[in-house]
MIKEDREN-829484 format. One record per residue: residue number from 1; residue in three letters; chain; x, y, z of N, C-alpha, C in turn. Coordinates in pm, whole numbers, plus 50000, padded with zeros to 5 digits. Last residue first. Layout:
// residues N
{k = NUM&r = ALA&c = A&n_east = X&n_north = Y&n_up = Z&ca_east = X&ca_north = Y&ca_up = Z&c_east = X&c_north = Y&c_up = Z} $
...
// end
This chain:
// residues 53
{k = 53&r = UNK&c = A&n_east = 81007&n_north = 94724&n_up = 10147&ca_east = 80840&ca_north = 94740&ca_up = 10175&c_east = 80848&c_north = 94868&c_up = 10278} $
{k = 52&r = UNK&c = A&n_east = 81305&n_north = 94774&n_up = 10002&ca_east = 81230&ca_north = 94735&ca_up = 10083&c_east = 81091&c_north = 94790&c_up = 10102} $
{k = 51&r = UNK&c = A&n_east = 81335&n_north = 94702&n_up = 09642&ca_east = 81331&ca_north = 94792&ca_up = 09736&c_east = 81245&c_north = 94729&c_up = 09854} $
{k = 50&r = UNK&c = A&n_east = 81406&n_north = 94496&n_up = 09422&ca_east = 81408&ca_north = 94452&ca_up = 09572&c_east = 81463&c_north = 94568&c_up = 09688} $
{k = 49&r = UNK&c = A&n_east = 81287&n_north = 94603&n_up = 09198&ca_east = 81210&ca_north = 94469&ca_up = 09270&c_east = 81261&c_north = 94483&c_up = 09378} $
{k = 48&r = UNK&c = A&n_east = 81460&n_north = 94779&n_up = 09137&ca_east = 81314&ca_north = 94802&ca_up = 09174&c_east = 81233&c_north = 94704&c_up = 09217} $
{k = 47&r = UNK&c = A&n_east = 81709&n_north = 94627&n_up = 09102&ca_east = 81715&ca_north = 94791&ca_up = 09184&c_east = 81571&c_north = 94776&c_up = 09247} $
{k = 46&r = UNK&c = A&n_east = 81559&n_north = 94494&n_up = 08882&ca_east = 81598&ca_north = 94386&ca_up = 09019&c_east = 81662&c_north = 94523&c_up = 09154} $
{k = 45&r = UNK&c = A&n_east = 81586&n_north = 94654&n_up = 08633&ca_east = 81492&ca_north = 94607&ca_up = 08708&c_east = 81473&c_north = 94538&c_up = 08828} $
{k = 44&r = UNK&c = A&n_east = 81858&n_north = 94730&n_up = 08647&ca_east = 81808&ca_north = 94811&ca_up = 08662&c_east = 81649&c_north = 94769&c_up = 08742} $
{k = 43&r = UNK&c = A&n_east = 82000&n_north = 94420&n_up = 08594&ca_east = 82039&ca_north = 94487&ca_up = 08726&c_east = 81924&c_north = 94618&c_up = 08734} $
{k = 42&r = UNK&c = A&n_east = 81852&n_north = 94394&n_up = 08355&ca_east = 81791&ca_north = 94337&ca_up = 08443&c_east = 81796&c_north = 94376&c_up = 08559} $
{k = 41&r = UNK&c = A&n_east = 81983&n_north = 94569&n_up = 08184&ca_east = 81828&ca_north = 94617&ca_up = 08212&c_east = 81767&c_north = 94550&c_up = 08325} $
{k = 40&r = UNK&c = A&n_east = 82322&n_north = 94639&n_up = 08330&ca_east = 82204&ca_north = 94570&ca_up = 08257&c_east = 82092&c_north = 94630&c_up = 08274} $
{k = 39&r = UNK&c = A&n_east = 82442&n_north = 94794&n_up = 08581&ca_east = 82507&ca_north = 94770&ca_up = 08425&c_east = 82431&c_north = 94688&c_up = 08313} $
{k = 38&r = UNK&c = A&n_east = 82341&n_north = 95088&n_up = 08751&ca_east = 82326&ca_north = 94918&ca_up = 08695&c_east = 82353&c_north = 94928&c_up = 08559} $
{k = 37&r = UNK&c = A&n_east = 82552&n_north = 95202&n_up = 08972&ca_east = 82492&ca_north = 95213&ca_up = 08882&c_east = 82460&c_north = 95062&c_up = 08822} $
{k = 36&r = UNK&c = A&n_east = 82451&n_north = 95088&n_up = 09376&ca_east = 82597&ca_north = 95097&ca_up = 09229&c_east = 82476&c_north = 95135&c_up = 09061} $
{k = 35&r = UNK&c = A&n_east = 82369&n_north = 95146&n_up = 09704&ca_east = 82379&ca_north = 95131&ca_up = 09518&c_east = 82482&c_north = 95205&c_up = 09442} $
{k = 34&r = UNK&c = A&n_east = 82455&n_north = 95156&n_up = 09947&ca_east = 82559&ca_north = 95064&ca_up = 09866&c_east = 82493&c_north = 95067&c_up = 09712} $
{k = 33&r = UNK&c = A&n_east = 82237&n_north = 95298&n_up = 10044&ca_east = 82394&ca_north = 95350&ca_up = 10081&c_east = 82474&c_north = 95312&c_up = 09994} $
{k = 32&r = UNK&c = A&n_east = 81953&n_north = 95321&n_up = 09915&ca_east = 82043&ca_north = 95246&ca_up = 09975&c_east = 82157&c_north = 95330&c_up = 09968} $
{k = 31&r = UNK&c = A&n_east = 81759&n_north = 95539&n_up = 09836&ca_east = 81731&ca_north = 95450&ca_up = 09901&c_east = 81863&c_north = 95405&c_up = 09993} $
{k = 30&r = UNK&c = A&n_east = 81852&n_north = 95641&n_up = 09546&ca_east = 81869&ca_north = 95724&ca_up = 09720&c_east = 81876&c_north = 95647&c_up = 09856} $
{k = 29&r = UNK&c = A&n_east = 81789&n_north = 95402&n_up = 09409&ca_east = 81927&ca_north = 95457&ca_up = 09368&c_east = 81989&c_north = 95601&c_up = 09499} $
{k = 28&r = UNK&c = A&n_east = 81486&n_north = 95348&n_up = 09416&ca_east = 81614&ca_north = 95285&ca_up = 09461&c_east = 81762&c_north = 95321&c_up = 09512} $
{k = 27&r = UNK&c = A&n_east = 81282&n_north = 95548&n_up = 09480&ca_east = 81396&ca_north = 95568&ca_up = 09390&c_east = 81517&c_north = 95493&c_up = 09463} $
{k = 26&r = UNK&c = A&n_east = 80894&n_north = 95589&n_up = 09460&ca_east = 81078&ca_north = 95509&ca_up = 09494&c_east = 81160&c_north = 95521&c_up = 09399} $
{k = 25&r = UNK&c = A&n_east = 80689&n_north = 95672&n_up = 09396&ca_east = 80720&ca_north = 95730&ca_up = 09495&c_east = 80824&c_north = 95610&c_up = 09559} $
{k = 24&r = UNK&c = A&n_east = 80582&n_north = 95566&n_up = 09158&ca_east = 80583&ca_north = 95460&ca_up = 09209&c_east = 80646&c_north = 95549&c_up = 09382} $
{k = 23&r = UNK&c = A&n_east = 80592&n_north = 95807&n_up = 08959&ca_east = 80470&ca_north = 95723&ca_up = 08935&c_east = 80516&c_north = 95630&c_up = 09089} $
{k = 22&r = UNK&c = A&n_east = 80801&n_north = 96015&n_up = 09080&ca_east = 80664&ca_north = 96008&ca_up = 09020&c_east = 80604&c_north = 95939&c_up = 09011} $
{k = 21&r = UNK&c = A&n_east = 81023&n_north = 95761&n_up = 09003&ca_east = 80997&ca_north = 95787&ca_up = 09134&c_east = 80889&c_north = 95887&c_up = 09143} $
{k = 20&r = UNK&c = A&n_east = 81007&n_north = 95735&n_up = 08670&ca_east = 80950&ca_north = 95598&ca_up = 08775&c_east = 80929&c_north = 95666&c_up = 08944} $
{k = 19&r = UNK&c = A&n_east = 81084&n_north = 95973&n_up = 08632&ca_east = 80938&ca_north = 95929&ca_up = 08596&c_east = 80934&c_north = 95827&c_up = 08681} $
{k = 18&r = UNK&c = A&n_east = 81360&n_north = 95943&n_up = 08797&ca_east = 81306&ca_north = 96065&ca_up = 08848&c_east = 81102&c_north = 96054&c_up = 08788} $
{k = 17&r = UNK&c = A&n_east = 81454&n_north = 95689&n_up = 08617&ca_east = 81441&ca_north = 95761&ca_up = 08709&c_east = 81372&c_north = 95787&c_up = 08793} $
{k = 16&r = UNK&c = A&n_east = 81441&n_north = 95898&n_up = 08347&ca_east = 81362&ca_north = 95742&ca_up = 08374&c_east = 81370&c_north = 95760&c_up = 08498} $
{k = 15&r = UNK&c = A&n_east = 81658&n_north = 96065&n_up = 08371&ca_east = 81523&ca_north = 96106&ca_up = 08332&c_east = 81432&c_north = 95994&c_up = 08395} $
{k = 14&r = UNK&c = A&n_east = 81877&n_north = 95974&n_up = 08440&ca_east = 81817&ca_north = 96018&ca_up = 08546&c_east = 81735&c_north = 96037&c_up = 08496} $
{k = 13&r = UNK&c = A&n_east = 81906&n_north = 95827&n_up = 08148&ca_east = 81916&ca_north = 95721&ca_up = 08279&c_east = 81822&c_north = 95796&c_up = 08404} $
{k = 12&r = UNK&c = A&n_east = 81957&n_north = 96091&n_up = 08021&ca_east = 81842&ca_north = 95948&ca_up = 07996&c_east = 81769&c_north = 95847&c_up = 08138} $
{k = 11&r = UNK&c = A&n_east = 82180&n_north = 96136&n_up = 08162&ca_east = 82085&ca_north = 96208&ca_up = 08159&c_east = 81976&c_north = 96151&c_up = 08135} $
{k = 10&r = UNK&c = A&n_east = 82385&n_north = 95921&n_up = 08051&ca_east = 82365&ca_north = 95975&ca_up = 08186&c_east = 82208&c_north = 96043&c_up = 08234} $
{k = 9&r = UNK&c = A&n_east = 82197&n_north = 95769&n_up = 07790&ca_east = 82360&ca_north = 95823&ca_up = 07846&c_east = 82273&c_north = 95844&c_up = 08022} $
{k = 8&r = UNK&c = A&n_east = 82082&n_north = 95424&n_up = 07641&ca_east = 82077&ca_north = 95556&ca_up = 07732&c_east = 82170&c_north = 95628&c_up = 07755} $
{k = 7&r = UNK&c = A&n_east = 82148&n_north = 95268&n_up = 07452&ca_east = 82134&ca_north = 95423&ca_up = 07373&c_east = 82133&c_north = 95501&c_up = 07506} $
{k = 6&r = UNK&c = A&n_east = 82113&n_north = 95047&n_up = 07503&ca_east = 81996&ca_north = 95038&ca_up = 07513&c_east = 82027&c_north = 95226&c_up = 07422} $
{k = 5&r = UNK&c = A&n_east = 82395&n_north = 94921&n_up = 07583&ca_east = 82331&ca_north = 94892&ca_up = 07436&c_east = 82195&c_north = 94961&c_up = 07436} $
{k = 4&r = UNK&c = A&n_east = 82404&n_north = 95020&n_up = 07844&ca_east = 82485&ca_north = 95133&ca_up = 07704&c_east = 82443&c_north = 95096&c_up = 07595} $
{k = 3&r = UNK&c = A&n_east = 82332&n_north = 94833&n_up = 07991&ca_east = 82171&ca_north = 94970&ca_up = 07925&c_east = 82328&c_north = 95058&c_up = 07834} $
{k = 2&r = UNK&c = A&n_east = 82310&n_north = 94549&n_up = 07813&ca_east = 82369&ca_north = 94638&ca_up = 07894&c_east = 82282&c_north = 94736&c_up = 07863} $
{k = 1&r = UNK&c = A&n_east = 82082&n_north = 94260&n_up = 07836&ca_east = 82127&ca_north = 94369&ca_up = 07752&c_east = 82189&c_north = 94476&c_up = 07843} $
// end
C-alpha cells in the first residue's frame, strides 16, 4: 500500500516519526545520507528493519 493511500500528508508522516524515535531512540530518515522518502508501508517498515546495530 502506498502511504498516500494510507491518508498520511507530510506532517502525519513526521509525527509517526519523531513517536517511533521516542519509543525506539532511531530515526532512520537522519541516520543515513542516502534516505529517500518511502513510497509504501513496506519501504517505511524495511527504513526500520535495516537500521544499523
Amino acid at each position: 500500500m502506498s502511504l498516500h493511500e494510507t491518508g498520511f500528508d507530510s506532517l502525519a508522516f513526521a509525527i509517526l516519526v519523531a513517536r517511533l524515535e521516542d519509543e525506539t531512540g532511531v530515526d532512520p530518515f537522519t541516520i543515513s545520507e542516502d534516505a529517500a522518502f518511502p513510497a509504501t508501508v513496506g519501504d517505511f517498515v524495511r527504513a526500520y528493519e535495516n537500521v544499523p546495530a
